[in-house]
N, C-alpha and C positions, 0 to 999 in steps of 0.2 A: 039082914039089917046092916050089918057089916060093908054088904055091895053095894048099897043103898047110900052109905056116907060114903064109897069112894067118889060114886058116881057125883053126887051134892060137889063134894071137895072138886073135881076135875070142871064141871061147868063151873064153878064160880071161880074159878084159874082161867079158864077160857076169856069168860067175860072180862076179868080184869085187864087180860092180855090186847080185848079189843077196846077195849077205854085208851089204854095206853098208848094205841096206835093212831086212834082219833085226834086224840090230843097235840099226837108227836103232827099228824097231816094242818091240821089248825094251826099248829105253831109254823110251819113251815110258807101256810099259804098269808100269814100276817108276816109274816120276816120280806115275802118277796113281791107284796102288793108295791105296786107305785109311791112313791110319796110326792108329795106336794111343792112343785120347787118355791124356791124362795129368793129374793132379792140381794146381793152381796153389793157391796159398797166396795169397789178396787179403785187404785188412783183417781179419785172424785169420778167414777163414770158405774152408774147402774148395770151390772154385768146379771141376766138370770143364769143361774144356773144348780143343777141337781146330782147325787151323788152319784148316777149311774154315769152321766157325761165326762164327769170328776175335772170341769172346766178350771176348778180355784186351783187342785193340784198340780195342773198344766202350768199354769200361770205365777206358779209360788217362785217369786223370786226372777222375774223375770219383770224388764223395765219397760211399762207399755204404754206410757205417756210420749208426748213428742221431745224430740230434743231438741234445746234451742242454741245458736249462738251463743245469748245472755246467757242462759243456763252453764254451759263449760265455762266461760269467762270467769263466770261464780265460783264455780268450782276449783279453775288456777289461781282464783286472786292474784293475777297482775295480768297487768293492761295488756303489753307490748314488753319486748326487748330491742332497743336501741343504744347505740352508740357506745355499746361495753355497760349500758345501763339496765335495768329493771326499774319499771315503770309501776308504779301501782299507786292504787284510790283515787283514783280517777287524777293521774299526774300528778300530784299532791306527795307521793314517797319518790323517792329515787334512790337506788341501789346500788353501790358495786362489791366485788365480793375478790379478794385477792386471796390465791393459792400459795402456802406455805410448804415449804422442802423443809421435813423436819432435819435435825442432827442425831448424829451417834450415839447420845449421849452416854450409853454406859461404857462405853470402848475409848472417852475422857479418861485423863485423866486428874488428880483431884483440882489443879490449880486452873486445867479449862472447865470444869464443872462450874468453882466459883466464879471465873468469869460469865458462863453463860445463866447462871444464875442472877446475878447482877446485873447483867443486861438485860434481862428480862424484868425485875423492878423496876430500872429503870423506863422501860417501855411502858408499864404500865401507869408509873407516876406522872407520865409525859401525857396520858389520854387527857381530852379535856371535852372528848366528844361521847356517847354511848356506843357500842362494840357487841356484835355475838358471834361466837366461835361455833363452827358447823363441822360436825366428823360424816363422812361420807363413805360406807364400806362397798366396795367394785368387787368383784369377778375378776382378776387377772387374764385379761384378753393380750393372748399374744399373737392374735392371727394376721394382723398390720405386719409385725414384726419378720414373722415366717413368713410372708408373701414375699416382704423385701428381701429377706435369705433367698428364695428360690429363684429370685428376680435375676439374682447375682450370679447364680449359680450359674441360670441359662448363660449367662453371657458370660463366665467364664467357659463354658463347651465351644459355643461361637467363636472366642478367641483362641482355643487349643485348634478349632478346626482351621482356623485361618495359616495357626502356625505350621501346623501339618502342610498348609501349601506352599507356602514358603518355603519351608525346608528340601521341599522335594524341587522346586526352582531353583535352590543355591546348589543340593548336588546337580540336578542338569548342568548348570552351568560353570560347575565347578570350582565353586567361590567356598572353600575349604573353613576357612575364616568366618564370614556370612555362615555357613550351615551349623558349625560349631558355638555360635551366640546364639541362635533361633533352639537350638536343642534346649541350650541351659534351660533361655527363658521358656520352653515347653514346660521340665520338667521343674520349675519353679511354680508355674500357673499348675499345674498336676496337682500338687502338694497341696497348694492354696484351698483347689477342687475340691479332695478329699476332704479336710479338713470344713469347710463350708457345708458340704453331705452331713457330715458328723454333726454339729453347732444344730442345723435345721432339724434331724432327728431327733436331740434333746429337746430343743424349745418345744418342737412337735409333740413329745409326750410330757413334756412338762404342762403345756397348754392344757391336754386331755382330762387333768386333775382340777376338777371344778371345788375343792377344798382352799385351794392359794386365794388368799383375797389381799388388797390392795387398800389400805387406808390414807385415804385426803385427809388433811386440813385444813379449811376455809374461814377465812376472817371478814365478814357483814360488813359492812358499812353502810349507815342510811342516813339520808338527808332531806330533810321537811322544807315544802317551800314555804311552809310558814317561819322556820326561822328565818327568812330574809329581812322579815320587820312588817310593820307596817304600812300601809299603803302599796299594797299587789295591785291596785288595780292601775295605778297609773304604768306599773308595766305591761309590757305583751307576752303573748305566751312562748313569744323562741324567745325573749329576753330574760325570762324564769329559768327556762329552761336551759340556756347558759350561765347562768349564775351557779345556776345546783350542779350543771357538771364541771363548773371550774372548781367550785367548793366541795366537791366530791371526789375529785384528783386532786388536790389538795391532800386532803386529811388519809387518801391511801400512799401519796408521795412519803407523808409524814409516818404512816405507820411502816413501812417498806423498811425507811432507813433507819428507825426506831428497831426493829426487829433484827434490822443486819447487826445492833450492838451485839445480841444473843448466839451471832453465826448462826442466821435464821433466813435466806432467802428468798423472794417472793413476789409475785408477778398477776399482774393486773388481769384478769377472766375479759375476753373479745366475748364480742356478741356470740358466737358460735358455741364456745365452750359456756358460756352463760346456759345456752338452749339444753346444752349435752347434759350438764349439771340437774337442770330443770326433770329433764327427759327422765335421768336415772333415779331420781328422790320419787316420779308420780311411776313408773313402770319399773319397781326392781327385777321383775321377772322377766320381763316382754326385753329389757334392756340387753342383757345378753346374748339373745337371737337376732332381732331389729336393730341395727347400731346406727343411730342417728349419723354419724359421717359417713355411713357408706349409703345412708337415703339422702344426705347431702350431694354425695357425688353423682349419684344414680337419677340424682336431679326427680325423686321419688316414684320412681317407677322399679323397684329394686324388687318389688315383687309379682311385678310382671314378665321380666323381661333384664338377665344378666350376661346377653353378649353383647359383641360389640356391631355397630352398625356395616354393612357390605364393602362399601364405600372406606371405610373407616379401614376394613380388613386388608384390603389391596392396595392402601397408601402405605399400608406399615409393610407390607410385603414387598411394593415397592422401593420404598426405603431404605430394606434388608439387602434386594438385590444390590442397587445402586454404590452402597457404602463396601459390598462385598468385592464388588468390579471396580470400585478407586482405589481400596487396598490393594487388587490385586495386578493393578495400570502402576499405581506407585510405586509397586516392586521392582516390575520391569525396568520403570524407569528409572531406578536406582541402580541396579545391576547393568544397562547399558551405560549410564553415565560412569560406573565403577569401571568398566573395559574404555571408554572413550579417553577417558583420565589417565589409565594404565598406558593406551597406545600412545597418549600425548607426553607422557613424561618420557617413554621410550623412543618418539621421534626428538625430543629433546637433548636426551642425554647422546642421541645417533650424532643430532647436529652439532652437538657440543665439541665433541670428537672431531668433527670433520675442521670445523674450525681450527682447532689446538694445533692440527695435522698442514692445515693448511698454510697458518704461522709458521710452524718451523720450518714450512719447506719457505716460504718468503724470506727467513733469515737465516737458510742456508743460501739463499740466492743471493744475496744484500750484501754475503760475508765468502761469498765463492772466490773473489782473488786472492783473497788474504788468507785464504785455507790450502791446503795440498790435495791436490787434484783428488789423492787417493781416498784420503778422509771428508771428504765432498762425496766422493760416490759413494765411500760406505753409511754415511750419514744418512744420506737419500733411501739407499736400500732398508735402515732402521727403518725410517719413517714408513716405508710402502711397508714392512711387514706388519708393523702395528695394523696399518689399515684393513691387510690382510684378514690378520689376527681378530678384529670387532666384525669383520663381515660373517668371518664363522660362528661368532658368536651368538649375532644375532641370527645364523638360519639354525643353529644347532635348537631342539627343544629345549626349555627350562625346565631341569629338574626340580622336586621339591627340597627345599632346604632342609639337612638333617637337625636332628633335635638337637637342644643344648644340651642333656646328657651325654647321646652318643660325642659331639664332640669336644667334651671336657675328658672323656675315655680316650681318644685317638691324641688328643695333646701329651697326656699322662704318658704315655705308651711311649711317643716320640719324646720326650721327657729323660725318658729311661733308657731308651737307646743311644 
């Protein structure tokens, strides 16, 4: 009886075991039947689609309408930029926007605080127009700055190499003088060198630290062509449109020297730094890689294409040579005119001599009766030895002149003796 309920117990386990399996296969084949797609409504356009495709996930956040002209226009709100202006609602606003140089202020002290504080009431009691003050935080971009370092640098090597040739021309030709200036100035430009290396290294890792940022201050000003009055229509549209920007220079003339009471600096935004402005407030991020002046200069191909044209390459090459070979014609012909000069003051001082020589013997002649016969020929023989005397001189070499020490020493000396 006993094996009798094991065996009872064991089939209805079994059974159960296969209920559960059935179930588990059922549930499995209802989980992975097909289902029924269904219609999605995305940007106004009927898109089908079903979860095995997973199209809406594809598309989550992804802009799949057309994009229009109108469309961005919408999205900058303003027109155009012109003539240091901004332009917006359909010419109806006009903008301009002056940059302020703040002060020190805590490094005042206390009687120019009250002054720059009182200037600043002052400035603001003087408004008679509306005003919004804009803060602008930048990235500290020093890489302009560093180009212009390195710029310099080149052209400080260029000219140490220049000097280098010079130098070795004044000793060729022996111009002691000439090689002793050319050195200084080498190891003046040397020094400079060095120092330039250094400056470019810090900026360079100064730059690296994308933490330093840079704070603007910007002062709005905007002007409606409906306060001109009544009756717009009798004017045209450039006549509007001079009116708003002489009254729009105006009121930034007035704010300028309003602000200089406060020792507050300030200077009118051109059409370009208007765009740059523009540029960094709609792409804070894309701004620091893409820099609107260097797609300005790149004439916007800055990311196709960052050398310089062929043509371009062998003018400036040219160039290099050309400036190198008149520096190096201009030496020459300094150093021959230095020896030209030299031999002409020396055939000078020859002739001078011969002259002087030639005098005295004319009035030893003039005065030969009235002298004794004796002191007449010794007189004459003077004169021939002098002449003697400057012939040798000139075939003898010119030594180099001793130093003012050694001969403050050699006077001393005979001094004492």
């Amino acid at each position: 009886m006993e094996a009798e309920g094991v065996v009872l117990i064991l089939k209805m386990g079994i059974w159960i075991i296969v209920a559960i399996m059935i179930a588990l296969v059922c549930l499995y084949v209802y989980l992975m039947r097909p289902r029924k797609s269904k219609e999605v409504k995305v940007n106004d356009e009927m898109i089908e689609t079903s979860d095995n495709e997973k199209k809406i996930e594809q598309n989550y956040g992804k802009f799949t309408g057309n994009l229009t002209r109108e469309s961005i226009f919408d999205f900058m709100e303003f027109d155009e930029i012109v003539d240091n202006m901004i332009v917006r609602k359909n010419a109806t606003q006009y903008i301009m926007i002056l940059q302020c140089n703040g002060v020190n202020y805590d490094l005042m002290s206390e009687d120019e605080k009250i002054a720059v504080e009182e200037g600043f009431v002052q400035f603001l009691n003087t408004l008679r127009f509306p005003i919004q003050l804009y803060i602008q935080s930048r990235t500290l971009n020093l890489r302009d700055i560093i180009d212009e370092y390195k710029s310099r640098v080149d052209n400080l090597t260029i000219e140490i190499d220049k000097l280098d040739a010079k130098i070795a021309q004044a000793q060729m030709s022996g111009n002691r003088a000439l090689k002793e200036k050319l050195e200084f100035e080498k190891r003046r430009k040397i020094n400079i060198l060095e120092y330039g290396i250094d400056i470019t290294d810090y900026v360079d890792k100064l730059s690296s630290n994308r933490n330093v940022l840079q704070q603007r201050t910007y002062v709005v000003v905007s002007y409606y062509s409906a306060e001109i009055g009544g009756g717009l229509d009798k004017y045209s549209k450039e006549e509007i449109y001079n009116m708003c920007f002489a009254e729009l220079y105006t009121r930034c003339q007035n704010i300028a020297s309003a602000l200089g009471t406060s020792q507050i600096s300030s200077t009118i935004l051109d059409s370009e730094q208007l765009a740059e402005l523009l540029y960094v407030a709609y792409n804070r991020d894309e701004a620091e890689v893409l820099q609107l002046s260097k797609a300005l200069d790149a004439q916007y191909d800055a990311l196709y294409t960052s050398g310089k044209d062929v043509l371009t390459k062998k003018q400036e090459k040219l160039d290099q040579e050309i400036n190198i070979a008149a520096i190096d014609m201009a030496t020459d012909s300094l150093l021959k005119a230095d020896r030209q000069k030299q031999i002409e003051e020396l055939d000078l001082a020859i002739s001078k001599e011969e002259k002087i020589r030639q005098k005295a013997n004319e009035i030893l002649d003039t005065y030969q009766e009235q002298l004794d016969p004796r002191v007449y020929q010794l007189a004459k023989e003077e004169v021939k030895k002098s002449e003697d005397k400057e012939k040798k001189k000139a075939e003898t070499p010119k030594l180099d002149a001793p130093k003012d020490g050694v001969t403050k020493k050699k006077i001393v000396k005979r001094r004492k003796i």
